[in-house]
C-alpha positions in Angstrom: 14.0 53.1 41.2 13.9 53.6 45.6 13.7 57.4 46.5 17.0 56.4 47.4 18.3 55.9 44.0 17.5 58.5 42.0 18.8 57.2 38.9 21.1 54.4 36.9 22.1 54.1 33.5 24.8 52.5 31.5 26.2 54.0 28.4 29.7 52.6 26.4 31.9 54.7 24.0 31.1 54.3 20.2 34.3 53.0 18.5 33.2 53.3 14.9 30.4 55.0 12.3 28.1 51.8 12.6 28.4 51.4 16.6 29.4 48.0 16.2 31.5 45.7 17.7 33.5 42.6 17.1 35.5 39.7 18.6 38.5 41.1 20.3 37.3 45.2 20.8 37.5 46.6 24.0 34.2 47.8 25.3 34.5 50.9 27.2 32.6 53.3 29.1 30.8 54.2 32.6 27.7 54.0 34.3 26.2 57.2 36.1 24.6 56.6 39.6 22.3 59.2 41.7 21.8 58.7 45.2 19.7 61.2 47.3 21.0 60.5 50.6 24.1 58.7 52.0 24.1 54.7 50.8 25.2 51.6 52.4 26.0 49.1 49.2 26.6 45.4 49.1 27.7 45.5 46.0 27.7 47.6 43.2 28.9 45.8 40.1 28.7 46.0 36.0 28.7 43.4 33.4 29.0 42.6 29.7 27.3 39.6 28.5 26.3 37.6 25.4 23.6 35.2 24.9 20.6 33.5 22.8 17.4 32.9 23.8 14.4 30.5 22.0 11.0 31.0 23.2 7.6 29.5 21.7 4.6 27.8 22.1 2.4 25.0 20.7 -1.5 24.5 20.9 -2.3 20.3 20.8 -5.7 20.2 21.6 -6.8 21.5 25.1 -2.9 21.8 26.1 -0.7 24.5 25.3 3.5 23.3 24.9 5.8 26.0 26.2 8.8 25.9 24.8 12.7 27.5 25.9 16.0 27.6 25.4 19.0 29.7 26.2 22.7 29.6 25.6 25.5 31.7 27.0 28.8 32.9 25.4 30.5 34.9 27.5 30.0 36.7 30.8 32.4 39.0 31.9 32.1 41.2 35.3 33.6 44.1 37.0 32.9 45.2 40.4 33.0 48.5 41.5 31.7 47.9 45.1 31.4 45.6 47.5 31.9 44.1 50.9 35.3 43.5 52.4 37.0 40.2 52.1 36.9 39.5 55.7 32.8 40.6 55.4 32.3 37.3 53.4 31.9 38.6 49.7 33.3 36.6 47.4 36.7 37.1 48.2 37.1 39.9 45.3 39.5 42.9 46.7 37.9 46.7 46.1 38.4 48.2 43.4 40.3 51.9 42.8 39.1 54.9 41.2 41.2 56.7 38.6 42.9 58.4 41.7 44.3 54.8 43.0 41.4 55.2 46.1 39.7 52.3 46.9 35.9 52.6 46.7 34.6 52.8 50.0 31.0 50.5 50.8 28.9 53.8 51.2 28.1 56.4 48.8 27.8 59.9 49.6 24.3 61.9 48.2 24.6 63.3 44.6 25.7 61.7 41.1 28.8 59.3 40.7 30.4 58.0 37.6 32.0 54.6 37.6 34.0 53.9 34.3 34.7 50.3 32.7 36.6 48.7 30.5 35.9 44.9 28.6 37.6 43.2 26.1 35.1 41.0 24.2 36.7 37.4 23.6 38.4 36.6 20.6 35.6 33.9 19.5 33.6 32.9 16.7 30.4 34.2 17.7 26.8 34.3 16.3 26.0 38.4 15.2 23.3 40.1 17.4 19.6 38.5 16.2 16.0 39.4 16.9 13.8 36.7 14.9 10.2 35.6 15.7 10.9 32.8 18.3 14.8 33.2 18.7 17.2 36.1 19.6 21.2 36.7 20.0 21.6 39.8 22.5 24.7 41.3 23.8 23.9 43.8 26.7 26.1 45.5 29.4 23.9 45.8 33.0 24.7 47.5 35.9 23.5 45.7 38.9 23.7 47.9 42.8 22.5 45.7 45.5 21.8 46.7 49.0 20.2 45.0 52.5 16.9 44.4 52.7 16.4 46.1 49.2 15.7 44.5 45.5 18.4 45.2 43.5 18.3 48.4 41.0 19.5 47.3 37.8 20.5 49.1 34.3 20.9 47.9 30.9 21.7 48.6 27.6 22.4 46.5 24.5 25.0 46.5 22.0 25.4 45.1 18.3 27.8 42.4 18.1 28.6 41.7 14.2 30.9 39.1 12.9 33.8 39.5 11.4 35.4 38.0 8.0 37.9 35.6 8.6 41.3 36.6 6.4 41.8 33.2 5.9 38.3 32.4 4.4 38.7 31.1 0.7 35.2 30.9 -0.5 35.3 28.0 -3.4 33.6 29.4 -6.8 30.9 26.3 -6.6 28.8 26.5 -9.2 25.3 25.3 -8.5 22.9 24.0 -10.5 19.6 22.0 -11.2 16.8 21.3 -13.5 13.0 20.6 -12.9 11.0 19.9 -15.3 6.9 19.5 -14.5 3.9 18.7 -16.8 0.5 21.1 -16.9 -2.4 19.1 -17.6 -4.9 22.2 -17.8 -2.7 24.0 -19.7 -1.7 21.3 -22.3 1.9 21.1 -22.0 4.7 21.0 -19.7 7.2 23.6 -18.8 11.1 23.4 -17.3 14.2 25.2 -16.3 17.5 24.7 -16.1 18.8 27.0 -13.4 22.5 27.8 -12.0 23.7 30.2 -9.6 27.3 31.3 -9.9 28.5 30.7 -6.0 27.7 28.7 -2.9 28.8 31.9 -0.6 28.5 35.8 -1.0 29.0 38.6 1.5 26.6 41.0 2.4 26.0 43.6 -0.4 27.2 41.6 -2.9 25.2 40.3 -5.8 24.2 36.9 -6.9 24.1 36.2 -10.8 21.3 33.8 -11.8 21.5 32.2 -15.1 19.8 29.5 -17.2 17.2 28.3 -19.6 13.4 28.8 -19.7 11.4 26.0 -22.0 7.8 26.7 -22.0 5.8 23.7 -24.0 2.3 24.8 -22.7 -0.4 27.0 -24.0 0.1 29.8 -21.3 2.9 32.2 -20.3 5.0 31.7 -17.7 6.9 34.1 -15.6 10.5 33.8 -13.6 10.5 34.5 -9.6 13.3 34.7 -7.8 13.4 34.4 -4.0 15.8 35.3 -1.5 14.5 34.0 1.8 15.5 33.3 5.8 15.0 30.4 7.7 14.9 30.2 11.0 15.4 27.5 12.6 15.2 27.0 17.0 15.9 24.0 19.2 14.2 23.1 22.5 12.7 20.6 24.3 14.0 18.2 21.0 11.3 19.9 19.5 12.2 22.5 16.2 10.7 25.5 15.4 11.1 26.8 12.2 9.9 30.4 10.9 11.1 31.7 7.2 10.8 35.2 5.9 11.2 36.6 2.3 14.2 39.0 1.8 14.0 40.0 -1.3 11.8 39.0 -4.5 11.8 40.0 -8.0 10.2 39.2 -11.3 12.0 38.1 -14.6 10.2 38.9 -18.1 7.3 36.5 -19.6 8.0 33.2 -21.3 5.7 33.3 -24.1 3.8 30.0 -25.3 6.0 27.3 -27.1 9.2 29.1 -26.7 12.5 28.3 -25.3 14.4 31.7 -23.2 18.2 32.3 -21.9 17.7 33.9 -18.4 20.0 36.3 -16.4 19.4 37.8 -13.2 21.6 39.7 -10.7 19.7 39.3 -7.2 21.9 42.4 -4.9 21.8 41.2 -1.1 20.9 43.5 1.1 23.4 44.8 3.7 21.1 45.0 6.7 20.6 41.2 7.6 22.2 38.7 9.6 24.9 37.0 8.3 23.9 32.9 8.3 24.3 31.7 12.1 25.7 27.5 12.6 27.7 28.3 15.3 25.1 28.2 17.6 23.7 25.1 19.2 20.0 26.5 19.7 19.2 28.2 16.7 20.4 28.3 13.4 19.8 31.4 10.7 20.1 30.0 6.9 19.2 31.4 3.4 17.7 29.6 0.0 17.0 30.8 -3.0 14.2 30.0 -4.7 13.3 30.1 -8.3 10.1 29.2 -9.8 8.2 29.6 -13.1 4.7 31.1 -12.2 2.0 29.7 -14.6 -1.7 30.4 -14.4 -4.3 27.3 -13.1 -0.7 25.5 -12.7 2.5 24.5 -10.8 5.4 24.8 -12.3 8.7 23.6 -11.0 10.9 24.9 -8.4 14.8 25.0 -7.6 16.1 25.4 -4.2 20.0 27.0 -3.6 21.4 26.3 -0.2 23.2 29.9 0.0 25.4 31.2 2.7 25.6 34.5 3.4 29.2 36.4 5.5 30.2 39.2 6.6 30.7 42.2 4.6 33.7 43.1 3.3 35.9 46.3 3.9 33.7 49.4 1.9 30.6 47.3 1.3 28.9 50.3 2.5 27.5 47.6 6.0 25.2 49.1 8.2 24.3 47.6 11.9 21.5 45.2 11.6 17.8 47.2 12.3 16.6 46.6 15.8 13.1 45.6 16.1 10.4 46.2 18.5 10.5 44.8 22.2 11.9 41.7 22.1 10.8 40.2 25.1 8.0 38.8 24.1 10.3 37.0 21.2 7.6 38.6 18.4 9.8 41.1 16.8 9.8 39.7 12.9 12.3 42.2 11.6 10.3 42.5 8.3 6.9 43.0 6.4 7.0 40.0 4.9 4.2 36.9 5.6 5.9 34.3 7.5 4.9 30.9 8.6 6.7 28.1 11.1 6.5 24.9 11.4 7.0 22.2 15.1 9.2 19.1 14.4 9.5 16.6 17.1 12.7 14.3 17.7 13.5 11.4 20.1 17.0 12.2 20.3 18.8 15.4 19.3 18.3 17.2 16.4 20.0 16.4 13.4 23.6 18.3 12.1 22.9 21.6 9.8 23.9 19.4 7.0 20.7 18.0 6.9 18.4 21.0 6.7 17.1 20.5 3.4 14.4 18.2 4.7 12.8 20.9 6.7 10.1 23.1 5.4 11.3 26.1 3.7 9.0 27.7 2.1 6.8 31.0 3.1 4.1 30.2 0.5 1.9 27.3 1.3 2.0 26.4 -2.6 5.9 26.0 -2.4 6.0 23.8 0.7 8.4 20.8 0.1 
């Protein structure tokens, strides 16, 4: 900030216990300006805006790859100052205060309060994101411009979440799959044959795993289940894609030359992103995995494509966790290893529908 200006900031109204928002709320709230001495203004304007952002780079050899993208979903403005029509700006009439005065061009010393008012558009829009290489950000700035000056500038973010369609019928898909692989160093082979009782869940919900456990080898084997995110970013026609562990839990031991019924209830937590396809640089999708660990061998895996939507009504949702300082595109939002992978295209990249081909694994042993 000038000497000039003192100070700016730019707060909004909580509507609700989570300070979230969705399509279709109104956005309200003011921003707080202190001026020293009497100011000449340009313009002197606030905005609410939502976009995404995909950031990375590559090492081949001696050259480093830079990588971007971006992708804007709505921009909405509201001036509280500016120049006269008949000065040249823009052609936008001066705005009133609550009194019905017009705001003048020139501020008088001290602190002023400007309120605002949006109405976020009734659109299907990705949920507020902060990933390894990718983000989703919705932020209100106040912008004050003035001659021969940089402009001072405010900002604040907001969490944007999406909401449940009332029309949505979720089908009750089963899915299911068996894998079977054979252990030479451990005499034997070993399968399962795994189902999961839905294609979709909501946030806090639980999924029930359930199936059968044949171990023909001379070791034990143990059950894991995996809940994990992939992330998946589009630039360049290159691909970026990070995944991270959600959630992972043990089952009980499969002793030698036995055969086991399985049941597992995997609970989703309520404090991640919902899966993003609406977006056309950067996708957020889930898998479960489940694989038999055996010692000095591999035993099979089974993948679930799972998607994951908004809680419903007293799920007990909270707003997603905000990581560190996302300009620098590093925030993780977990503890979990992760590890990406660079995919290169000649034309576009392919539909969602065909994500199973892409890596998906956080464990170098599970890779596909």
């Amino acid at each position: 900030m000038s000497f000039t200006i003192k100070s700016l900031s730019v707060t909004y109204d909580e509507i609700n216990e989570s300070n979230t928002f969705t399509c279709g709320d109104c956005i309200s709230g003011h921003v707080t300006l202190e001026v020293t001495k009497e100011t000449k203004i340009n313009y002197f304007k606030v905005k609410a805006k939502g976009e995404a952002r995909v950031s990375w780079s590559d090492d081949v050899g001696p050259i480093n790859h830079y990588y971007s993208n971006n992708e804007t979903y709505f921009k909405l403005t509201e001036y509280f100052m500016q120049k006269k029509k008949d000065e040249g700006q823009d052609g936008i009439p001066l705005l009133t205060d609550q009194a019905g005065k017009p705001y003048s061009n020139t501020l008088a010393p001290g602190c002023h309060l400007f309120p605002f008012s949006f109405h976020l558009p009734q659109a299907d829009l990705p949920p507020s994101f902060k990933g390894v290489h990718c983000k989703i950000v919705y932020y209100l700035e106040a912008k004050l411009s003035r001659s021969m000056r940089i402009p001072s500038k405010a900002r604040t973010e907001f969490t944007y979440v999406s909401k449940l369609d009332p029309n949505h019928r979720a089908l009750q898909l089963v899915q299911q799959d068996f894998k079977e692989e054979k252990l030479f160093l451990n005499n034997g082979s070993v399968s399962m044959d795994i189902s999961i009782d839905n294609t979709e869940y909501s946030l806090g919900e639980g999924i029930t795993v359930t199936g059968r456990i044949e171990n023909n080898c001379s070791r034990p084997a143990k059950p894991i289940y995996c809940l994990y995110q992939k992330q998946s970013c589009f630039a360049d026609k290159e691909r970026k894609v990070n995944t991270r562990d959600i959630l992972k839990e043990e089952g009980d031991l499969v002793e030698p030359s036995t055969s086991t019924a399985v049941t597992k209830v995997l609970s989703i937590p309520c404090n991640i992103s919902t899966t993003v396809l609406n977006s056309n640089i950067l996708a957020i999708e889930y898998r479960l995995r489940v694989y038999l660990d055996v010692k000095f061998g591999f035993g099979p895996i089974i993948k679930f494509q799972v998607g994951l939507l908004p809680p419903r009504l007293g799920s007990g949702w909270r707003p997603l966790p905000q990581d560190g300082d996302s300009s620098d595109m590093e925030a993780s939002g977990g503890n979990s290893q992760e590890e990406s992978y660079t995919f290169s295209y000649s034309d576009s990249p392919p539909p969602y529908s065909e994500c199973e081909k892409y890596p998906s694994c956080s464990d170098a042993a599970l890779k596909e």
